[in-house]
N, C-alpha and C positions, 0 to 999 in steps of 0.2 A: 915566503911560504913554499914556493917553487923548490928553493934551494933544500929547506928542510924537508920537501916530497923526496926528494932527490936522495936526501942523504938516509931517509928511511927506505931506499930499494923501492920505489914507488913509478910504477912508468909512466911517460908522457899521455895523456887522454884521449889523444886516436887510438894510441897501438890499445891502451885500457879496454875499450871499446868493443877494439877487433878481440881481443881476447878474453871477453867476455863472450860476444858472438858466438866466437870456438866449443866458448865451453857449454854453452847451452846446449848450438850443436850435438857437442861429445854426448852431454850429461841426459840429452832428452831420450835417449835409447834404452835408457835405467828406469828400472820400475819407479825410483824414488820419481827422480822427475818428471818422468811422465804423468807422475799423478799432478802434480802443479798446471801441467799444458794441458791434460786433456781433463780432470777431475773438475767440478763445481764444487773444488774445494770438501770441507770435509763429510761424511757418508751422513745423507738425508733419511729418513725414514720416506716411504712408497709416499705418503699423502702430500708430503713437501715434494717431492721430484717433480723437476719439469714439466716431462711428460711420463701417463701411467701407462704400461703396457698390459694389455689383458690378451689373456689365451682361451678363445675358445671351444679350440679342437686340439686335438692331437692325436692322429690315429695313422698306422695302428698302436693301440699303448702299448703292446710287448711286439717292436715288428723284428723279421728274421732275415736274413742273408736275403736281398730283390727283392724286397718290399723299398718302395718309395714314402719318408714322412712326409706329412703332410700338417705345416699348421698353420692356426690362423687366429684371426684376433681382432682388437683394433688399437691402435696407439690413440691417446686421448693428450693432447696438447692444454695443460695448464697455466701456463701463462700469458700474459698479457702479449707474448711478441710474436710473431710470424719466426717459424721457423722452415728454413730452407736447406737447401741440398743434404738434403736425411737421407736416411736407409736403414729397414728393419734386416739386423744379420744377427745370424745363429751362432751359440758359443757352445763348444764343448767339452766338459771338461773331464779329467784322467777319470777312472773308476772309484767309488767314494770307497774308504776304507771299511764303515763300521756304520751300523745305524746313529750311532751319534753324531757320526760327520751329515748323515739324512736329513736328522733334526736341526743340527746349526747351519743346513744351506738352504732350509724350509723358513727357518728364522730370520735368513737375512735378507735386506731389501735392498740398499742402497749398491750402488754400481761400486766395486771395490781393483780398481787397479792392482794389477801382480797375483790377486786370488780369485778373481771368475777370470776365466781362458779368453784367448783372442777368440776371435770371428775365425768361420772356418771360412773357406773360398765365398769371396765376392758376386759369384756370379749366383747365388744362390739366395742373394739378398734381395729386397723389396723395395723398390725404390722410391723414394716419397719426395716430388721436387721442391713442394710449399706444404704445411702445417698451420693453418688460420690459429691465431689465437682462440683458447678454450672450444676448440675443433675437436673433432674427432677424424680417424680414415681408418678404414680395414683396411688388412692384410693379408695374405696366402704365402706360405715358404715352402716350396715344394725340394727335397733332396734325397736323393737315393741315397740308401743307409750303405752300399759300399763305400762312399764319400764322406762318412763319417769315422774320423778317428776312434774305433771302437775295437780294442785288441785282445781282450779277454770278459770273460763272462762276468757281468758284475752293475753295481746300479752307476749310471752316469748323469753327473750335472747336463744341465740341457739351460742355457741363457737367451733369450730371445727380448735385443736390445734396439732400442733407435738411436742413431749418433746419427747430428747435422748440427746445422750452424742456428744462432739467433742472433738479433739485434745488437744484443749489448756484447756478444762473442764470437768474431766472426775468425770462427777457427771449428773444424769438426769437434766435437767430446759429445759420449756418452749419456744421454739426455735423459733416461731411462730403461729398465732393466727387469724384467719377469722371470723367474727359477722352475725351473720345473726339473723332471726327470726322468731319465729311459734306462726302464727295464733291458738286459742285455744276457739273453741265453736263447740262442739261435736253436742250439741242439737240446732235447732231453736230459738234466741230468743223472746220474748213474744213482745218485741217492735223492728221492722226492720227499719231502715234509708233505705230511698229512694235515690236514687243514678242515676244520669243521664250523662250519658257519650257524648261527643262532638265528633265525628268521623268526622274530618276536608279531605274534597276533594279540596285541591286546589293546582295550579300549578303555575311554573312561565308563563312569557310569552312569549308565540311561533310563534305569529300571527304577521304579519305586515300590514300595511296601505294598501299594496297594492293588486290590484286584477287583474284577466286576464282581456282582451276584449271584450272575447266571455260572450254567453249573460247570462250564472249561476255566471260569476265571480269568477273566478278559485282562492281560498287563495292563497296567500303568503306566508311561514314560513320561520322565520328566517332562523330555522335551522330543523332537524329530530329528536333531542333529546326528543319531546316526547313521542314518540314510546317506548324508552328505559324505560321510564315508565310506558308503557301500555304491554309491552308483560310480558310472565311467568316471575315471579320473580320479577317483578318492582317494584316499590314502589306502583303505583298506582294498580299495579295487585294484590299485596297485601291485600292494604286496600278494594280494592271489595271485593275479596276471603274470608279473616276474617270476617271483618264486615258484611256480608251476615249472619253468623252465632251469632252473639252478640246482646246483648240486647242495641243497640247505636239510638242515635240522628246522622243522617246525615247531616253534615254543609258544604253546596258545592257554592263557588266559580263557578254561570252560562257562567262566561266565558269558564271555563276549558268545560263543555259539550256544549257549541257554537264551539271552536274549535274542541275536538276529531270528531265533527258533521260535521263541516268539512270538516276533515279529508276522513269519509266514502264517502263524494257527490267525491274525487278525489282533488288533492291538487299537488301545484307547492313549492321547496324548491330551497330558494337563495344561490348562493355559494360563496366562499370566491372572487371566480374572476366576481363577481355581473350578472353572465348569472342565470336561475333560472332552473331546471329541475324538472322533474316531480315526486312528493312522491311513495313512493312505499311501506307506510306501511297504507293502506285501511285497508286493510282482519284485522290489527291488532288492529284498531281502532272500527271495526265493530263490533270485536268479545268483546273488552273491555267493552262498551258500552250495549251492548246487554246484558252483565252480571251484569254488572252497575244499568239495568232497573229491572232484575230479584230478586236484592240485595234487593230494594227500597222499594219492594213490603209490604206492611203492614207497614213501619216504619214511624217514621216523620223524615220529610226536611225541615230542614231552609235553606232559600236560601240569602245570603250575598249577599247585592249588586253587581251589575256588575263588575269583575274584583279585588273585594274586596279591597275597595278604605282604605288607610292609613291618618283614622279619625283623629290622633291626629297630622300627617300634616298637615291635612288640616285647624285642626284649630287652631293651632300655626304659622304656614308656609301661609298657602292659602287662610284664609277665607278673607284678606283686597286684595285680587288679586280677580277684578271686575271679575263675572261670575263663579267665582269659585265652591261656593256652590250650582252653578244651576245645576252642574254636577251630584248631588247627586239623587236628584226625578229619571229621569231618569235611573241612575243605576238601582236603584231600582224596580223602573215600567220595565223593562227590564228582572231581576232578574226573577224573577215570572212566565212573559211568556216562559225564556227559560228552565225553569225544566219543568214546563207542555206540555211546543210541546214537547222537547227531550225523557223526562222518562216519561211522559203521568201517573202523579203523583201528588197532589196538596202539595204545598210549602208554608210556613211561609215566609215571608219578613220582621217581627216584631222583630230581633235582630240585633242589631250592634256591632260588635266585634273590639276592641283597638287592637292592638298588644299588648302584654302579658297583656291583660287585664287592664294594668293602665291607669287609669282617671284621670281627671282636671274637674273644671265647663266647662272650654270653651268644651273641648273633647265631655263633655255629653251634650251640647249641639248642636254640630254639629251631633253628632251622632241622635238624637231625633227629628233633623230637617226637614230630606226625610220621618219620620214616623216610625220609627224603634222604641217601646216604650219598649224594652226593651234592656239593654246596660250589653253586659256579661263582667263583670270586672273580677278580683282574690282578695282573700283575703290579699295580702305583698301588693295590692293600696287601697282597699275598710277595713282598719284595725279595730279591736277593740278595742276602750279605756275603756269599762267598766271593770264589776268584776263578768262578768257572768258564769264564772266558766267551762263553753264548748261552742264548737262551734254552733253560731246559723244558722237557715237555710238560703240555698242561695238569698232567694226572702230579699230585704230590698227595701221599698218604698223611692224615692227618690226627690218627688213633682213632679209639674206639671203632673202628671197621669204616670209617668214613673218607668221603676222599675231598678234596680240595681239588677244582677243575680249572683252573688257573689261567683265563683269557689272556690275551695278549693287547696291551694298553692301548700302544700304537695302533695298532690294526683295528679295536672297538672304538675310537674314537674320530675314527679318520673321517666320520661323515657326521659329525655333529652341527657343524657350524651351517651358514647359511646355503644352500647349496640351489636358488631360484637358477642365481645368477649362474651362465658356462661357463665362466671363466673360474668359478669357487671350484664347480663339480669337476673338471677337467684337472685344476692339481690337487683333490684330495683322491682322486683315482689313481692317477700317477706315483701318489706319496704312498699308496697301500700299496700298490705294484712291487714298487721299491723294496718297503718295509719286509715284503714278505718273499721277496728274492734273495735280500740281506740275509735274514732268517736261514731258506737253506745254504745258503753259500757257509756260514761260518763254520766253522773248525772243527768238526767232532765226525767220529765215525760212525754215529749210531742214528738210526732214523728217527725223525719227532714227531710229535703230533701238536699242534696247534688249536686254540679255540678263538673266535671272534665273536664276542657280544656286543653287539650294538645296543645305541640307546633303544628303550622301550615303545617307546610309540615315533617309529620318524614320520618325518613329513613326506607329501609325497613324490618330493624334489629329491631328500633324502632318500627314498628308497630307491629312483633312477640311478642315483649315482651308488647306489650301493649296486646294486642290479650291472652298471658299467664295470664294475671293479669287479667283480667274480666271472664275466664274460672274458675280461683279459685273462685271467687264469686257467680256463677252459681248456686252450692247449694242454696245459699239462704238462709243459715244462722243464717246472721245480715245482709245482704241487700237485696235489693229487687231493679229492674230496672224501670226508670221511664223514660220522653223524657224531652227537655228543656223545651218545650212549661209546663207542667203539675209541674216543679219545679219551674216558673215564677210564676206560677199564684197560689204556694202555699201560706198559711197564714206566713204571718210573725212575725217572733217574735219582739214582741214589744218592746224585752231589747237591741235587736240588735241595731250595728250602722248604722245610714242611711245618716252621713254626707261627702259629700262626697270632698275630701281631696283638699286642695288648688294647685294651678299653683305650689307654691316651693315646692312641695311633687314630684310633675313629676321627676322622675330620671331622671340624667343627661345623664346615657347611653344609654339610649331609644332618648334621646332629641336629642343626637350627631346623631344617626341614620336616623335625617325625612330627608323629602323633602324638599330642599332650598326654598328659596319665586322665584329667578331663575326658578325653576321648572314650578312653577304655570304662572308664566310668559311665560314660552313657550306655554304653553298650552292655555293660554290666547292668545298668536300670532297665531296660528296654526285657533282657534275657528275662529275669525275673519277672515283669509284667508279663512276658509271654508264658514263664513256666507256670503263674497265678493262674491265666487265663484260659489256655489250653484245656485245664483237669477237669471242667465244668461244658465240655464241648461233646458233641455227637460225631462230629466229623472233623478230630483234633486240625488233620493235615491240612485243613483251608487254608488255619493262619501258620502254622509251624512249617510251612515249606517257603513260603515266601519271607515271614518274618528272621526266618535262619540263613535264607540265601541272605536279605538287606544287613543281616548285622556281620556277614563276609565280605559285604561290600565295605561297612561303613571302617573296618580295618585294612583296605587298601591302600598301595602303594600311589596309586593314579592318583591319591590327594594332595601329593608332595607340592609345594607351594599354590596350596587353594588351600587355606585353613579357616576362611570363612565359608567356603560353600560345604568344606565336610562337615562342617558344625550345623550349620540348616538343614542337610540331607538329614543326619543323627536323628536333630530337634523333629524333623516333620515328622518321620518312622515311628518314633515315640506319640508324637500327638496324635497320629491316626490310629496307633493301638489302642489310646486308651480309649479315645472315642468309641473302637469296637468292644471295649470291656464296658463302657457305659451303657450300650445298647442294651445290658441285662441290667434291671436295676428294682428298687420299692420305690412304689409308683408312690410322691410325695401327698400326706393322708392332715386331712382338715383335723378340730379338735373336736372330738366329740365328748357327749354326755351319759353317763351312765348312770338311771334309774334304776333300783331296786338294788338286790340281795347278788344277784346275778345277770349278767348279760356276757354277749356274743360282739368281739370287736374283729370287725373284717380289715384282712390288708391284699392289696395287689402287689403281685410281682411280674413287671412286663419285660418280655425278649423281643427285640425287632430285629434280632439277627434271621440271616437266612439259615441258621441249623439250629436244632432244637439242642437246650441244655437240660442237665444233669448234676446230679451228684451235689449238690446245693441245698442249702438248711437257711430258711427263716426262722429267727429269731427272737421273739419279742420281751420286752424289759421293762418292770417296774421302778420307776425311780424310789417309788415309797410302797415296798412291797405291807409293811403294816395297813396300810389302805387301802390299795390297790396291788390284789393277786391274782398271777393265772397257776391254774391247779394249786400246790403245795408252797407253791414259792413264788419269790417276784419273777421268774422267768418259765419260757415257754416255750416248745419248737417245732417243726416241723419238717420233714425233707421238699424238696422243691424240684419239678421237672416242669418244662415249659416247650410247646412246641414252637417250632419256627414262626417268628411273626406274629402271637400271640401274648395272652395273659393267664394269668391265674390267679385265683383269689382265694386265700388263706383263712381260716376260719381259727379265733381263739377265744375262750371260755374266758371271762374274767370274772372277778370277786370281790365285792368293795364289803369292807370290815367297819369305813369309816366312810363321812361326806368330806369334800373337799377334791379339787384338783391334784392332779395325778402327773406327771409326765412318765410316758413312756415311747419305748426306743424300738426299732426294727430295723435289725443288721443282718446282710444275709452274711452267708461264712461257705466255705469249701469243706469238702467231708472232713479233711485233716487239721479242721478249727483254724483256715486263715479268713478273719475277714475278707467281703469283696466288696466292692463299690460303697457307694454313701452310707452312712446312717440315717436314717430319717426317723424325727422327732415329732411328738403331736400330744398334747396335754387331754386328757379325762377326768372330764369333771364328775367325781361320786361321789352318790346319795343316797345314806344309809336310811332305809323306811322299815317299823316292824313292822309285823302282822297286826299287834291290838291296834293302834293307829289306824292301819289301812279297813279293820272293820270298823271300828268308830267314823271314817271315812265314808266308805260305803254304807254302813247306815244310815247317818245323814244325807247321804243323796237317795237315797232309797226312800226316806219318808218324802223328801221334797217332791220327787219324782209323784210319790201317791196322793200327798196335798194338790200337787196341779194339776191331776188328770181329775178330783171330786170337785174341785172347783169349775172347772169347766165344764163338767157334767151337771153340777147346779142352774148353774148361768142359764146353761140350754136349755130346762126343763122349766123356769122361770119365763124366757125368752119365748117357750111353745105355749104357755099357758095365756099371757097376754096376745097373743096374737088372736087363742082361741075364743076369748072372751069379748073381745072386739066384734068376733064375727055373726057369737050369737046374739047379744045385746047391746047394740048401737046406741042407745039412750044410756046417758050419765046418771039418770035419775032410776033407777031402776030398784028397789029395796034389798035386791039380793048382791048391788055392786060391791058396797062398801066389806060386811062379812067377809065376802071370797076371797075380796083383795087383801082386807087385815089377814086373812087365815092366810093368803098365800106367800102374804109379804112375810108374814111372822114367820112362817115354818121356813121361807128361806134364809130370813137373818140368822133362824137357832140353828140352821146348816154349815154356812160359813165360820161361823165361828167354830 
């Protein structure tokens, strides 16, 4: 075998050895090999990695020529072995070409030999001598940004890695590995992108249909939940508190400040067992608010219609639901007045906002409809299909005089995710830095404007780290702050896309979210009960101000995945209307009898509302008018007014032709012949009597009558006679007994008879 080693060129098995040795040697200087020596094999996803590195500082996020970084973290040791002689060191890597290269270094996790950069200087690393298994240790990297290979203006990988040994590898590799990013423009640049930020106020909803008695109308609220977001720390204490300080557009949902408003006049909350007690977060609502007004001062407000209606329900879902889109002016008109009474501020009402921005034609045009002429979409619905090499500005003309405001995807979505934790909020800060340096740096000569809409209601972890990201851009730069209003009406670029994307573009997961055609439909039942209800009222505006603001609620976007609680809000608005339309009603009437030729049948109609009604006709109805008539015919009517908390009792002539039972009906009706409320039934029994009858009637009692009053006049004078005879002749034998008593007995027998 030796001999055939031999004769194939095969060398002796020391020198084999040494020359394999060699070549390890040679070969481990090579990216290839290197990954074998120092890689745990092939690239893990962050959860499998040995150990997880988290960042939860970096500051400054954009530092400049003598600023010192600063970051820190903790390495989190996942496996079962002690790891030793570690060390957290910083990687830096060339300047990224393009936001794409942004997103595939945001994407990646696992430690990639030859594609994240070496370590910069050693002496700059963290030393970590032991690592307990499933351990944790912070860390601090402090380096002066001269010592960072950073040679032109542009966004740079940033790695912050642990390599040490373990148990079963006792050789250093790369144990885990964190990405982040640094902003790099030291100086001003000569061309700034304009940047206009969306600072969304809106809440869910708290409010209900109903009000007190007394005469302000004491609110309803569901519940007290929104306190919890007006006091210290809430979310919505939040967004005052920052945003007072930031160069932002305020986009506020008027309901939310019709409610906290409120709140300050004194407010009633419903409890679970439907009794309602009295709120008891004024002071907190007063104080919110008040800060609210101070924030506003100098900035622009766009004011979202009423309630901030869920545009692309309404026009997939609700626009073929008669009345639907009439709902929309109104919001609108509505919108405007209440930022001006509340924050005594003037408001924009010229935008309509999609949920996450995505459009259809139908969308843009429901949206365009109440007057809104400008429609803020996102870039991932309003796309580019050209080859224009960067992003163009937000304004794209979209016909009929309207524009397309065209957020930027990246940048409105950078603070979605969980942001409790520092280590989330510190690189989706970092990743917007980036994005929107990338942004000015690329290729064009002409200045842009930008827009960022965030989601709608953040949390209030969310709005810190949004609040951290606008704080890094403050310098100024590559951006500079601008308001919506001033990025709409900027020029637009003429390469841009302005078309705007078909019905099958609508994502399907946005689509699963609207509002049923059901929905609209209630809303449609509920409008009509109030326009029945209303026309019979003294003081329409009780119910038509609240029951119009709830049915702008009940087309809201805040219902997006709660489509059982929109459905009970709907349901209860409804049930407590009718109950106030039942408060007017015919009071339910026993059967009664009706003797003679003619008689007088009384009905009641009772109002326990607190306003007196009107314009209201009782109506009464013969089932069998040949028997039973009022006036000329089987029916009958009368107009009807009722004051407050009262009754009334209706007076009707009837007529029986015949005897027998009757049923008749009493329906009240509206001037313009709509039935309202119940019908009420009740049978009359008539009883035809003539005149000869009724004297041959009364004759007969009339002699009766005279028979017993001569009779008893008899009796008496019988009664007085024997007494008298008694008293004059006490003897039985007397000659003159027998006579007086024959004569007196006799002449009373021939009486009675």
């Amino acid at each position: 075998m030796a001999e055939a080693a031999d004769n194939q060129g095969a060398v002796p098995a020391p020198a084999r050895r040494r020359w394999l040795r060699r070549a390890v040697v040679l070969l481990a200087g090579t990216p290839v090999l290197a990954a074998l020596v120092y890689a745990p094999a092939p690239p893990a996803e962050a959860a499998d990695a040995p150990v997880d590195v988290q960042l939860d500082t970096l500051a400054p996020t954009a530092p400049v020529k003598g600023d010192t970084l600063t970051i820190s973290g903790t390495v989190v040791n996942n496996t079962r072995e002690k790891i030793s002689n570690a060390h957290v060191g910083l990687r830096v890597g060339p300047a990224l070409g393009d936001r794409a290269a942004i997103d595939e270094v945001a994407d990646r996790t696992a430690f990639r030999p030859g594609t994240d950069p070496a370590e910069i200087d050693s002496a700059y690393a963290a030393k970590i001598d032991s690592l307990p298994a499933k351990a944790g240790q912070a860390f601090t990297l402090k380096v002066p940004v001269n010592k960072l290979p950073l040679d032109k203006d542009g966004v740079y990988q940033l790695g912050v890695s642990l390599s040490g040994e373990s148990g079963s590898r006792s050789y250093e590799q790369v144990l885990g590995i964190k990405r982040t990013f640094l902003p790099w423009q030291p100086e001003a640049a000569s061309k700034r992108s304009h940047l206009a930020y969306a600072w969304p106020l809106i809440s869910t909803t708290h409010l209900t249909a109903e009000t007190g008695s007394d005469e302000t109308q004491t609110p309803v609220f569901q519940d007290d939940k929104l306190a919890d977001e007006l006091k210290p720390g809430g979310r919505l204490e939040q967004m005052v508190t920052l945003g007072k300080e930031l160069p932002i557009t305020w986009v506020i949902d008027p309901d939310l400040l019709y409610t906290v408003d409120a709140m300050t006049k004194g407010y009633r909350v419903r409890t679970p067992d439907g009794r309602t007690v009295q709120g008891k977060n004024k002071a907190v609502a007063e104080q919110w608010l008040s800060s609210l007004e101070g924030a506003v001062q100098g900035k622009k407000v766009v004011a979202l219609p009423f309630a901030d209606p869920d545009i692309a329900s309404l026009a997939h879902r609700g626009k073929d639901v008669s009345g639907t889109l009439g709902q929309l002016r109104p919001a609108t008109d509505k919108a405007k007045q209440a930022v001006e009474t509340v924050l005594h501020v003037p408001a924009s009402t010229g935008f309509s906002w999609p949920v996450d921005g995505a459009i259809d034609p139908s969308i843009v045009n429901v949206a365009t409809s109440a007057g809104a002429h400008n429609v803020l979409t996102r870039s991932d619905s309003l796309r580019e299909t050209g080859s224009l090499g960067y992003t163009p500005s937000a304004a794209r003309p979209i016909g009929a005089g309207s524009t397309a405001v065209v957020a930027d995807a990246d940048l409105s979505t950078a603070f979605e995710g969980d942001m409790l934790g520092a280590g989330n909020s510190t690189l989706a800060v970092q990743r917007f830095l980036a994005h929107s340096l990338a942004l000015n740096l690329q290729n064009t000569g002409e200045q842009r404007s930008f827009v960022v809409a965030p989601q709608r209601m953040p949390s209030s972890s969310q709005v810190q780290t949004m609040a951290a990201a606008l704080r890094g851009l403050q310098s100024g730069r590559w951006t500079q702050p601008t308001d919506l209003e001033a990025a709409a009406a900027a020029k637009p670029d003429p390469g841009a896309a302005t078309q705007v994307p078909g019905a099958g573009q609508y994502p399907d997961s946005l689509r699963k979210q609207e509002l049923p055609v059901s929905a609209f439909e209630d809303i449609r039942t509920t409008q009509n009960t109030l326009d029945h209800f209303k026309v019979i009222l003294s003081a329409p505006d009780r119910v038509e101000i609240p029951f119009g603001n709830t049915m702008n609620r009940e087309m809201s976007s805040t219902w997006r995945g709660r489509p059982e609680e929109a459905k009970e809000y709907r349901e209860q608005a409804q049930r407590y209307l009718l109950g106030l339309t039942e408060k007017v009603k015919v009071i339910p009437k026993s059967d009664a009898t009706l003797s003679g030729h003619s008689a007088t049948i009384p009905v009641t109609v009772q109002n326990s509302l607190v306003q007196d009604v009107h314009d209201l006709v009782l109506r009464v109805k013969s089932a069998n008018p040949t028997r039973l008539m009022f006036g000329d015919s089987g029916t009958a009517q009368q107009e009807v007014t009722v004051q407050a908390d009262h009754s009334q009792t209706l007076k009707f002539t009837a007529n029986a032709t015949a005897s027998g039972p009757v049923e008749v009906s009493a329906q009240l009706f509206t001037k313009d012949g709509v039935p309202y409320g119940k019908e009420r039934k009740f049978t009359v029994d008539a009883t035809e009597i003539t005149p000869t009858v009724m004297l041959v009637i009364a004759g007969g009692v009339l002699l009766l009558v005279l028979a017993g009053i001569k009779m008893y006049a008899s009796r008496k004078r019988v009664a007085a006679r024997a007494a008298a005879e008694e008293d004059t002749q006490p003897s039985d034998e007397s000659p003159d007994t027998g006579p007086q008593s024959a004569s007196g007995s006799g002449t009373g027998e021939t009486v009675d008879r």
